[in-house]
N, C-alpha and C positions, 0 to 999 in steps of 0.2 A: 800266370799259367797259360793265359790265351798265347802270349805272346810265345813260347817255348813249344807249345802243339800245333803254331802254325807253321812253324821251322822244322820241326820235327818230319809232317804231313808233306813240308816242300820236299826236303831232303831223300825222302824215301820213295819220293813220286820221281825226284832227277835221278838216282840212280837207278830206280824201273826204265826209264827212257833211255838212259845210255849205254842201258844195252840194247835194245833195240836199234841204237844207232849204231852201235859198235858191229851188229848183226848186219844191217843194211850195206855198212861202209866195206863190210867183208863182200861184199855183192856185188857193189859197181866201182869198187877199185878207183878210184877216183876219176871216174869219168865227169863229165859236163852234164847236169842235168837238169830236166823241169822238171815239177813239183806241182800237184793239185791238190790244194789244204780246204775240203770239207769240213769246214765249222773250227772254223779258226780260232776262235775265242779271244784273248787278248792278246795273242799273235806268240803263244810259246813253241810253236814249231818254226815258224819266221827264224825266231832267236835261235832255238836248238840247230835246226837246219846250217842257217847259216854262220855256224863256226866250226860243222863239221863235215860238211860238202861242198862240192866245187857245184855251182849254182848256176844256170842259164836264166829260172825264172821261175818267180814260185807266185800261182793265182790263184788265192787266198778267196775265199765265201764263208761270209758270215751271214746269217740269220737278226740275230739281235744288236737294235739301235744302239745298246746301253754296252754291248761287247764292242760293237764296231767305232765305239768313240777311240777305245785303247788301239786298235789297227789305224786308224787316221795318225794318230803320233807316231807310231814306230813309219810311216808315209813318208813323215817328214825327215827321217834319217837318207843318209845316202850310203846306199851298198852296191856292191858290185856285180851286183845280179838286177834282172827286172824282176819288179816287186807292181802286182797288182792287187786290190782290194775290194770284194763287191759285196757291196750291205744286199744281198737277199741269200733265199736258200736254192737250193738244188734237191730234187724229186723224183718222179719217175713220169711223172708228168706236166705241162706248163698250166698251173690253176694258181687258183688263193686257197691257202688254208691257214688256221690257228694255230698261233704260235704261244707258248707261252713262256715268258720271262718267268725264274724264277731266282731267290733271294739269292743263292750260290748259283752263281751266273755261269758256270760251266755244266749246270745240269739242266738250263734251257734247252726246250726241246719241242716238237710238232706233235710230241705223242702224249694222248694222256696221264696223269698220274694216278696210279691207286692209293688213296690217301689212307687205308686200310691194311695196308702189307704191312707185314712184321719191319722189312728192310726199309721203309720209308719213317717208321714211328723212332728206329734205331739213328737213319738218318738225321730224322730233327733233331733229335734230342743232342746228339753232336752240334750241329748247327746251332744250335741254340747257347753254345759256349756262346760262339762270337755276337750274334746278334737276334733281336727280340724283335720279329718282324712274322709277316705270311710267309708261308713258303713260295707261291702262288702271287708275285708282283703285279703283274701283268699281262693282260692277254689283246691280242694284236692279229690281223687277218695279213700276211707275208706273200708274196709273190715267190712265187716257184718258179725253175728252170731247169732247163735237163742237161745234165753233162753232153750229152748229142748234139745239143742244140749251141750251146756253148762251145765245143769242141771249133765251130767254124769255122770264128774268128780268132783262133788261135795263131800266134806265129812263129807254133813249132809243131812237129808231127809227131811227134812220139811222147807220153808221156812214163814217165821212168819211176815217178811216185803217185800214185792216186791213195793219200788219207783221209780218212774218213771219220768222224768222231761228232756224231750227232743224235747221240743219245738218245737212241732205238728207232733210228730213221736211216740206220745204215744201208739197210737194202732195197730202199725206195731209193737212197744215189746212185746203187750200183745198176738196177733197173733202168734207169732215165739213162745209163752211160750207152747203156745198146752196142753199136758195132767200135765204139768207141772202147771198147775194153778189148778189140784186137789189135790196139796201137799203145796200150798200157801193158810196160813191166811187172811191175810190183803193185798191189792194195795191200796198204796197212791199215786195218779198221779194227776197232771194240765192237763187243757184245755182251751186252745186259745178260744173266742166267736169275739177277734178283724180280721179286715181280710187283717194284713198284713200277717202273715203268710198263704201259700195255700196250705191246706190237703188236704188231700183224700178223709177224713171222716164227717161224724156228729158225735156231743155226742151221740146221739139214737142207732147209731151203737155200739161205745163201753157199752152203757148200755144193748142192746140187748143181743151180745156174752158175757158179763158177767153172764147177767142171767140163757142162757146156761150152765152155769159149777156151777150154783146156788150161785154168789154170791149175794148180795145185798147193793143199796149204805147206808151207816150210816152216812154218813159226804158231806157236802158239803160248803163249804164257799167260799168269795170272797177273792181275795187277792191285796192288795192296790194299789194301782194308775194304775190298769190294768183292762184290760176287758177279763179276767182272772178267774177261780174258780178252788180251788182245791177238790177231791174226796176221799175216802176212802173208799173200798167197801170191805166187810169182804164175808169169804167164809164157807155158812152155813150148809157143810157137812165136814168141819174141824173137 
């Protein structure tokens, strides 16, 4: 049974994504482009990306040690695009803060858990098909950066993808990008509406400050077995 719900959970998670690539691909026509992958995880936008766009360069941050082992291998392939990888996170500001690892490694994340919410009790108990462990692995003090800051030593001017997927630290990246988001096309980022995770923020916040730098959302869907929707907000002085 493990084996047949994990297939299942892949399957229903790739065709959520391809359409959103299908979405994107209708957008930039196959132009040439870079790509900034906020919380990479084990590099499945690397992979999705690149067998469905014409790729200049996609610079990859990851947060966790234990995700950043699986981006070191996919390093060692050769594509035909530049491929960069940096084990820290991205913030709104350059500090340390708490990271924590947790056992299903795509739900590491800088923000607290409410170990109390109905959505997290509903979570374990799935989790707990595959493995008998804490939720809560490990906790680690991570060095921050600001897509600003980062932005400098880039050796391209435009970014045409800024995604984002760091599990309610969404809008502490977009904060830290600053004027650097009048040189970005497209943000594709999630938003938690469950409330184990505990932000900071509303959505009305990050829809506000995007409006500020004139972008607008184009996209928005659910994404399955979660209380969850992803966005895609294009920038209309691109």
């Amino acid at each position: 049974m493990k084996i047949f719900l994990k297939i299942f959970i892949y399957l229903i998670d790739l065709y959520h994504k391809n359409k959103i690539v299908s979405f994107l691909k209708g957008k930039l026509k196959n132009k040439l482009i870079n790509v900034i992958d906020v919380g990479a995880h084990k590099g499945e936008t690397i992979n999705l990306f690149s067998k469905n766009f014409n790729l200049n360069s996609i610079i990859c941050y990851e947060a966790s040690k234990k995700n950043f082992k699986h981006l070191i291998r996919l390093k060692k392939k050769k594509y035909s695009f530049n491929l960069e990888i940096n084990n820290i996170g991205l913030g709104s500001e350059e500090k340390e803060l708490d990271f924590f690892q947790t056992s299903e490694s795509s739900s590491s994340t800088f923000c607290e858990i409410n170990f109390q919410s109905n959505y997290y009790k509903r979570k374990k108990k799935i989790l707990d098909i595959f493995k008998k462990e804490n939720y809560i692995v490990n906790k680690e003090k991570i060095k921050l950066h600001t897509l600003q800051n980062e932005y400098k030593r880039f050796s391209f001017d435009f970014i045409d993808i800024l995604k984002i997927d760091t599990e309610g630290f969404e809008f502490d990246v977009i904060k830290g990008a600053k004027d650097t988001l009048k040189r970005t096309k497209f943000i594709y980022f999630e938003h938690h509406f469950d409330s184990m995770i505990i932000k900071n923020y509303k959505f009305s916040e990050i829809n506000d400050y995007l409006k500020n730098y004139n972008f607008q959302k184009i996209l928005k869907i659910k994404m399955p077995l979660r209380k969850t929707f992803e966005y895609i907000y294009e920038n209309r002085s691109y």
